[in-house]
C-alpha positions in Angstrom: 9.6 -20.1 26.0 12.3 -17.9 26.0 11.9 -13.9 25.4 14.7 -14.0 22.7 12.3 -16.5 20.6 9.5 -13.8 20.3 9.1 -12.6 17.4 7.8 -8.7 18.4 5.2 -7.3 16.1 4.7 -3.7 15.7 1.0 -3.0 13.9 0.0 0.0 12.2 -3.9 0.8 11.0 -6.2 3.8 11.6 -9.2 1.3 12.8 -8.5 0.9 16.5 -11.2 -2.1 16.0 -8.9 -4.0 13.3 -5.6 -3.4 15.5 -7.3 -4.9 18.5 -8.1 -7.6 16.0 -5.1 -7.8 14.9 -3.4 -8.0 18.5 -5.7 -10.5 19.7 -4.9 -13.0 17.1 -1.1 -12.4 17.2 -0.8 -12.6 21.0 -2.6 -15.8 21.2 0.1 -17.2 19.4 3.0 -18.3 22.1 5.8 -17.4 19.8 4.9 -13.7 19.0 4.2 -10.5 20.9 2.2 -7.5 20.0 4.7 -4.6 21.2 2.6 -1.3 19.8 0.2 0.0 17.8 -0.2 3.0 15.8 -3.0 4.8 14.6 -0.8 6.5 11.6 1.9 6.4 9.3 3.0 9.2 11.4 3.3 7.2 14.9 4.0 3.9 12.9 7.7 5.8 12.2 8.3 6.8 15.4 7.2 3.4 16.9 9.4 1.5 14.2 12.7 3.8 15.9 11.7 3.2 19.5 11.0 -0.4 19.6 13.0 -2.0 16.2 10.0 -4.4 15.6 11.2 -7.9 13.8 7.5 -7.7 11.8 5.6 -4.5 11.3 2.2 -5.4 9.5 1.4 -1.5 7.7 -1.8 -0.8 6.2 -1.7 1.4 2.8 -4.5 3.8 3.9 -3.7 5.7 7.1 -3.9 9.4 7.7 -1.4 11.9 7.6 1.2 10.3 6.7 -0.2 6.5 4.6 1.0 3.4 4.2 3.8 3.4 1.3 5.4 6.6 2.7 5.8 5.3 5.9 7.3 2.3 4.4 10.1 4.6 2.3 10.7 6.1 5.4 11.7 2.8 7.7 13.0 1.4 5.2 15.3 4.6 4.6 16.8 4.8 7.6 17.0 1.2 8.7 17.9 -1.3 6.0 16.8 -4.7 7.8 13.1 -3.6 8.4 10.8 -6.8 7.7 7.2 -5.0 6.1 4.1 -6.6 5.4 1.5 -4.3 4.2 -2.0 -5.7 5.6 -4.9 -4.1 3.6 -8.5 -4.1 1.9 -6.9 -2.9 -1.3 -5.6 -5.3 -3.6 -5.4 -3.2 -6.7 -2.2 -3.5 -8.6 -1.1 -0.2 -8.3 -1.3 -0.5 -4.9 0.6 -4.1 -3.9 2.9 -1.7 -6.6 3.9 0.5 -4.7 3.8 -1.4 -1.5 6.0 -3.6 -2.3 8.6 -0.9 -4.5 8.7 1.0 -1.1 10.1 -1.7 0.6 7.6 -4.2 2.4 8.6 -7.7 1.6 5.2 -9.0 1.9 1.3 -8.0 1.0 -2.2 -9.7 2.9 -4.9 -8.9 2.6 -7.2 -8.6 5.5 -9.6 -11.1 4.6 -6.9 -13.7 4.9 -7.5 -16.2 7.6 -5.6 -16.1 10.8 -3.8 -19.1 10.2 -2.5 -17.3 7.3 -1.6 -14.2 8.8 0.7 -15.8 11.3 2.3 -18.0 8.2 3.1 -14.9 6.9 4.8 -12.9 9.5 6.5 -16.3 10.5 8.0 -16.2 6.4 9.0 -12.6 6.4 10.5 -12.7 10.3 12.9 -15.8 8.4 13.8 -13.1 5.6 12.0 -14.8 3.0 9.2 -12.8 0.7 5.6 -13.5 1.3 3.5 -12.6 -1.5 0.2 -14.9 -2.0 0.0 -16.0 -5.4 -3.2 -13.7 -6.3 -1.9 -10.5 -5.2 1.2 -12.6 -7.4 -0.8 -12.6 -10.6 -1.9 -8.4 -9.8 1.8 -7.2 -9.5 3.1 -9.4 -12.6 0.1 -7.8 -14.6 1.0 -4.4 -13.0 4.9 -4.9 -14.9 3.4 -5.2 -18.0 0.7 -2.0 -17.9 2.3 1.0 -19.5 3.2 3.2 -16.8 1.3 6.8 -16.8 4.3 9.5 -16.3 3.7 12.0 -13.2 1.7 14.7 -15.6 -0.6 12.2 -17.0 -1.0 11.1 -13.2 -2.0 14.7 -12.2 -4.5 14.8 -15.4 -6.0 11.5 -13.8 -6.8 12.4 -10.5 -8.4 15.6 -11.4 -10.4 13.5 -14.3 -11.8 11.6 -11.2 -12.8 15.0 -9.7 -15.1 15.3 -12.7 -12.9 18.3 -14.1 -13.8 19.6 -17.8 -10.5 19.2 -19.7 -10.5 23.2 -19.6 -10.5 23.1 -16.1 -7.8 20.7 -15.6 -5.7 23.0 -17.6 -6.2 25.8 -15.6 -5.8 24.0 -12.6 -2.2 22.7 -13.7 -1.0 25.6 -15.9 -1.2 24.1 -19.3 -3.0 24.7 -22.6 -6.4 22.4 -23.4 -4.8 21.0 -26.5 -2.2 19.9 -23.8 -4.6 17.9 -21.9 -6.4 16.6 -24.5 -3.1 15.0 -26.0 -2.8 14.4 -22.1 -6.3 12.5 -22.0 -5.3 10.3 -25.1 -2.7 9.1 -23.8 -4.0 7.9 -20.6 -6.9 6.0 -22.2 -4.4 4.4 -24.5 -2.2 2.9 -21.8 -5.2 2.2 -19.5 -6.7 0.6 -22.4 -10.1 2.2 -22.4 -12.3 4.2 -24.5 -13.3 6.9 -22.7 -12.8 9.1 -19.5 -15.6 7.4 -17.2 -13.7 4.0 -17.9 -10.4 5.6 -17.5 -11.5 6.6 -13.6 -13.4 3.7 -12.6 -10.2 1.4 -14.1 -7.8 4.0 -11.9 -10.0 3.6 -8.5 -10.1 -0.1 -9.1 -6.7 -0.6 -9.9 -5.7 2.0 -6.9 -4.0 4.7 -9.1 -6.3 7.3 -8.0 -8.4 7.1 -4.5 -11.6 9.5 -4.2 
């Protein structure tokens, strides 16, 4: 088979163990090639601009630089970049933001090989590749009230176990401000109080501990 029918796979993931994984599976296939791997979000940039994958397969939670901000970035600068985030996470917030960064496609790793390569066959063709359960998440996602940046900030120091009056010194503002704050965030989360409001958040990926 001809070099030109390769389809060249750039993989990015902090678990050198998954990558290999990853590799293995890919490279046993005659029609694709494994051509780097990166460790970060970081290296999965400067990889992307070296080597101009056709697929990159991106995982969401990477250090230094994760997942969706490596995604903005490749898909800033070049326009045709084919993304599927591969991941544990399958909270809505996260296939969210995942796929509003740019990646036209979501798996998650628990998929079966036969299913990976299906995918990166579908997104290397241009076409989206979204499994119909992550499907249901995002669709759900679009009709969740979205939290504005403040009540984000609120949120993730909630999940730090911060007193309201804390969270108001932390970010500047009065009590009564986070209070109102608070309110709001259990309304559109749909909860009753501030334990539910953080284990709803981690599940759904808004917040990570």
């Amino acid at each position: 088979m001809s070099q030109s029918t390769n389809i060249r796979v750039l993989i990015a993931d902090d678990h050198a163990i998954v990558r290999q994984g990853l590799a293995t599976i890919i490279d046993r296939d005659p029609e694709m090639t494994v051509i780097a791997q990166a460790e970060n979000g970081e290296k999965a940039i400067a990889l992307f601009r070296e080597h101009q994958p056709d697929v990159t397969l991106m995982d969401l939670r990477m250090p230094q630089i994760g997942g969706v901000e490596a995604i903005t970035a490749i898909c800033a600068e070049f326009k045709l970049a084919r993304i599927m985030v591969l991941t544990t996470y399958d909270g809505d917030e996260d296939i969210y933001r995942g796929l509003q960064a740019g990646a036209q496609g979501y798996l998650l790793k628990d998929a079966k090989p036969n299913e990976l390569l299906n995918a990166i066959r579908i997104i290397h063709s241009g076409q989206k590749y979204v499994p119909p359960e992550v499907g249901a998440k995002l669709v759900q996602r679009m009709s969740n009230p979205v939290l504005s940046e403040r009540e984000l900030d609120v949120l993730r120091l909630m999940a730090q176990g911060m007193s309201n009056l804390d969270i108001g010194t932390a970010l500047n503002i009065g009590e009564s401000t986070v209070k109102s704050h608070v309110n709001r965030i259990l309304s559109k989360l749909g909860v009753s109080d501030r334990t539910q409001a953080v284990i709803v958040a981690i599940k759904r990926g808004i917040v990570s501990l």
